[in-house]
C-alpha positions as CSV (number, residue, x, y, z in Angstrom):
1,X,14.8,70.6,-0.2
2,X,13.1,66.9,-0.7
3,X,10.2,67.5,2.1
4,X,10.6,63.4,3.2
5,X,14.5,64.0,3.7
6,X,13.7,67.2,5.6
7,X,11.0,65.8,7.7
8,X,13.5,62.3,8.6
9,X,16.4,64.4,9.1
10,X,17.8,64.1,12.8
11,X,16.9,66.9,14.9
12,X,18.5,66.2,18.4
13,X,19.0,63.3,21.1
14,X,16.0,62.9,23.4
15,X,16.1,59.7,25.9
16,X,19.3,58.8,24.2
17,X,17.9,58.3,20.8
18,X,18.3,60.7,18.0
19,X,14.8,61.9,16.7
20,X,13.6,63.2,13.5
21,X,11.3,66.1,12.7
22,X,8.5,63.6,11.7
23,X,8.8,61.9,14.9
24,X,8.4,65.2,16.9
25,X,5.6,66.1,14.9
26,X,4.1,62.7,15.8
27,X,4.6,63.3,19.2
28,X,2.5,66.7,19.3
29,X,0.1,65.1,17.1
30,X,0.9,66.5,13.5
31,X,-0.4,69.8,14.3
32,X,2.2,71.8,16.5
33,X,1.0,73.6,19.7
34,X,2.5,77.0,20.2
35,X,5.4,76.1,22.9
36,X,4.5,72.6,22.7
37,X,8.3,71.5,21.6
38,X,9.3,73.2,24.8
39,X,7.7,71.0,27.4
40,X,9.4,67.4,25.4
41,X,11.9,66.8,28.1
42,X,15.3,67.0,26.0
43,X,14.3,69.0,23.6
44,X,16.1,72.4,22.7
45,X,14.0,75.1,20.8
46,X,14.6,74.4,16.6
47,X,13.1,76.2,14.0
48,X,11.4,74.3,11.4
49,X,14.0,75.2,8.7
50,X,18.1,73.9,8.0
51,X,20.0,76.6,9.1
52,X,21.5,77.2,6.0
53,X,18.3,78.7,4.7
54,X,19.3,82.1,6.3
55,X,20.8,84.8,4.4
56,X,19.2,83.8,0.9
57,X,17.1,87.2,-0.4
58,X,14.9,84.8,-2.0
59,X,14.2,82.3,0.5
60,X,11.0,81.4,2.5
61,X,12.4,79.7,5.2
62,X,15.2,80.8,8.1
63,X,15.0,84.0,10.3
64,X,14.6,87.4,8.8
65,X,17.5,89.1,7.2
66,X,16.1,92.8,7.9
67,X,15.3,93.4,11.2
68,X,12.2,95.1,13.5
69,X,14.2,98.3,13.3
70,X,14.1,98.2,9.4
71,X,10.4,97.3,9.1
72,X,9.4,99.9,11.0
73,X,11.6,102.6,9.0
74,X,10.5,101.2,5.8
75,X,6.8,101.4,7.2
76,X,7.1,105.2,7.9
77,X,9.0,105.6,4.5
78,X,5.9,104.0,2.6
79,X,2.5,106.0,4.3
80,X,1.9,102.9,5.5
81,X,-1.5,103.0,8.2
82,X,-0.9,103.2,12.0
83,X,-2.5,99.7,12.2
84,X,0.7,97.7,10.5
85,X,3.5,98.5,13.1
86,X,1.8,96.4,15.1
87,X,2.0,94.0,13.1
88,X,5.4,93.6,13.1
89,X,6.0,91.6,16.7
90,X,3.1,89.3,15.7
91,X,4.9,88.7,12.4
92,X,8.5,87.6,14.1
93,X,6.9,85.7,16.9
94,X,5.0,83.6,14.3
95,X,7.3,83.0,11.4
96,X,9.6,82.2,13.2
97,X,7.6,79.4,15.0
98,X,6.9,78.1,11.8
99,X,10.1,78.5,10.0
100,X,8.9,81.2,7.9
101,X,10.9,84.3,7.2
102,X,9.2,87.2,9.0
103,X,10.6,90.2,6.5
104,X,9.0,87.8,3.5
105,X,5.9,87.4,5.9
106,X,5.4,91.1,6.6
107,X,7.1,92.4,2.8
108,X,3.6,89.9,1.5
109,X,1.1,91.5,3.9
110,X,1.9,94.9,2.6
111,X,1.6,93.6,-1.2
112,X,-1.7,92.1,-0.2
113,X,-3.2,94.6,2.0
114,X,-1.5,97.9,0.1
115,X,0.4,99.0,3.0
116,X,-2.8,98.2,5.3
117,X,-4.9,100.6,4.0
118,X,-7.1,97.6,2.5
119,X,-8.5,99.2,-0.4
120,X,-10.0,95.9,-1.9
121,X,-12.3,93.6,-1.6
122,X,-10.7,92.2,1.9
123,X,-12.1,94.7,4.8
124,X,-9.6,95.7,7.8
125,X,-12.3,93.8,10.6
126,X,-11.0,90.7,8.5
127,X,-8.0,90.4,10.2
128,X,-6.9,89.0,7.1
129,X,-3.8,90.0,6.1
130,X,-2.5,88.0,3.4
131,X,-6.1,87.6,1.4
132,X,-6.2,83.9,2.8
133,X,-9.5,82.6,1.2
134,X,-12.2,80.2,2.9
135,X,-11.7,76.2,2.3
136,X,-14.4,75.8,-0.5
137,X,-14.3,79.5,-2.6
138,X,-16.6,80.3,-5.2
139,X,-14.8,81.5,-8.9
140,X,-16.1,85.1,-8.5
141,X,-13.7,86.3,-5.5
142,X,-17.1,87.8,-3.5
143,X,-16.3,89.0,0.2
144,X,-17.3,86.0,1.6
145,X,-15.1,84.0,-0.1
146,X,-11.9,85.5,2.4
147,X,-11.7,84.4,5.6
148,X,-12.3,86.0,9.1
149,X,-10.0,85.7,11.8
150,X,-10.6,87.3,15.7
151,X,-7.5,89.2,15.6
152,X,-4.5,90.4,13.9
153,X,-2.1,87.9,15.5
154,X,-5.0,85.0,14.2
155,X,-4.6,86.4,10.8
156,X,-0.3,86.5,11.0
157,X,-0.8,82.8,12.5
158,X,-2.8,82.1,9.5
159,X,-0.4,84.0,6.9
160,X,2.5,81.3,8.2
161,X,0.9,78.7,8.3
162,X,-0.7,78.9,5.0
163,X,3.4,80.1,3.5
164,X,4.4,76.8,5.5
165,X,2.2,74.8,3.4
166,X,3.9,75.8,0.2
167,X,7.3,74.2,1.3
168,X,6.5,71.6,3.6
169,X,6.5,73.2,7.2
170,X,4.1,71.5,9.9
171,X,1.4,74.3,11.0
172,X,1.4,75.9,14.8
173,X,-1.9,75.7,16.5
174,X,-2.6,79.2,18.8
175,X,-1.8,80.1,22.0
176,X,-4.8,78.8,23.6
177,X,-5.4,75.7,21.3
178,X,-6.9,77.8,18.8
179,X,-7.1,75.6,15.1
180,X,-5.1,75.7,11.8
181,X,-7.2,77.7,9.3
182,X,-9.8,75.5,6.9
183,X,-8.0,76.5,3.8
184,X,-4.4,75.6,4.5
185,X,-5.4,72.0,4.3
186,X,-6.4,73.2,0.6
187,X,-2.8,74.0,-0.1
188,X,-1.0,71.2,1.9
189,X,-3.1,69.2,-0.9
190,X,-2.0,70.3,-4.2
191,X,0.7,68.9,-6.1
192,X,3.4,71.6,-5.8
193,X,2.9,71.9,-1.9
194,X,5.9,70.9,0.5
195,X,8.2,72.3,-2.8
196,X,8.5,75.4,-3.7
197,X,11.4,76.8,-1.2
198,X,11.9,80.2,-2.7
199,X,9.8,83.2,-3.5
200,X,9.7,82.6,-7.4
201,X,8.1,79.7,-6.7
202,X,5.2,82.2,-5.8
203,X,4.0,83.4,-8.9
204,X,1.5,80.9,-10.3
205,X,0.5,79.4,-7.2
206,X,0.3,82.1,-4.1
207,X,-1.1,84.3,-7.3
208,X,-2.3,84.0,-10.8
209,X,0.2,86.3,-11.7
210,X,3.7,85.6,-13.8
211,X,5.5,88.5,-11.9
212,X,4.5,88.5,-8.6
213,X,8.0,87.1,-7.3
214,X,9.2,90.4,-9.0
215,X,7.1,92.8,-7.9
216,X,7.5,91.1,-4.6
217,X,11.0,91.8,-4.5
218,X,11.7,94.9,-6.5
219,X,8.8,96.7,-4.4
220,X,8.6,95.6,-1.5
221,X,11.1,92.7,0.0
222,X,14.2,94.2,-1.7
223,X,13.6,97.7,-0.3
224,X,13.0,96.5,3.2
225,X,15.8,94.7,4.0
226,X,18.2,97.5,2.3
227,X,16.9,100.3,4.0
């Protein structure tokens, strides 16, 4: 999808004027608040994403296609640790706010956290599910180049926001005003950001690697949402 044609779109009818999505993100300052499109008198609850995003296996927009049920099946199925079912409310509550698919979301935090059992160089106190790095990394991928968040929810926040970036999406502040993590700005700056709508558009950019769309899919993505 062309991100300026998405963001001028018309979204709905508020003081008898039709609004686009760039208007309402001008209105909450370019940054959404969590429940801040609530409290715009006239305004219905809209996901960030055209509806006809849903149902597409390789999408990164719409609503999930498996559901909580099937995540936490496929959890159990794979050894995956205690810790990870619960991140599967956090994981709804904030792709969808951002327009982010939550199966994709939670299908990526298992890729990058191997089933939460964190066995790399990212440490469980992290919070950091998706190996989101700090704004200015060195080359050498140290610990202190991945970033810290306060709690698992801050670290799913930060997961959607950051897979927002790589199709256009606006980012969702916290619950109590907390701010978009440094390094999404990073993304929302490169070339290819506000593009890339499916999950092949991953390898190269999320990762270094040619086939991570594939192993994405074929071990993890695919599985969940036909178990």
């Amino acid at each position: 999808m062309n991100r300026e044609r998405f963001y001028d779109e018309p979204l709905n009818r508020i003081a008898g004027r039709t609004i686009s999505r760039r208007q309402v993100f001008k209105l909450v300052g370019g940054v959404i608040a969590y429940g801040a499109l609530a409290s715009i008198p006239g305004m219905t609850a809209w996901a960030q994403v055209a509806t006809d995003a849903a149902g597409q296996p390789n999408s990164i927009q719409g609503p999930a296609i498996a559901t909580k049920e099937q995540a936490w099946r496929w959890l159990s199925a794979n050894g995956a640790h205690d810790l990870t079912y619960g991140w599967i409310d956090s994981t709804w509550t904030w792709g969808e706010a951002v327009g982010i698919r939550p199966d994709l979301m939670l299908s990526q935090e298992m890729f990058e956290t191997g089933w939460g059992h964190f066995r790399g160089i990212v440490t469980p106190d992290r919070h950091n599910v998706a190996g989101i790095k700090v704004h200015d990394p060195s080359d050498a991928d140290l610990p202190e180049d991945f970033e810290w968040f306060d709690s698992w929810s801050e670290g799913i926040r930060a997961h959607a926001n950051h897979l927002g970036a790589y199709y256009g999406a606006a980012p969702v502040r916290g619950p109590n005003g907390e701010p978009v993590h440094g390094r999404y700005y990073v993304v929302a700056g490169s070339p290819w950001a506000g593009a890339i709508d499916t999950t092949d558009g991953l390898s190269g950019t999320w990762s270094t690697r040619g086939d991570y769309a594939q192993v994405l899919h074929e071990s993890f993505l695919d599985p969940l949402r036909n178990i």
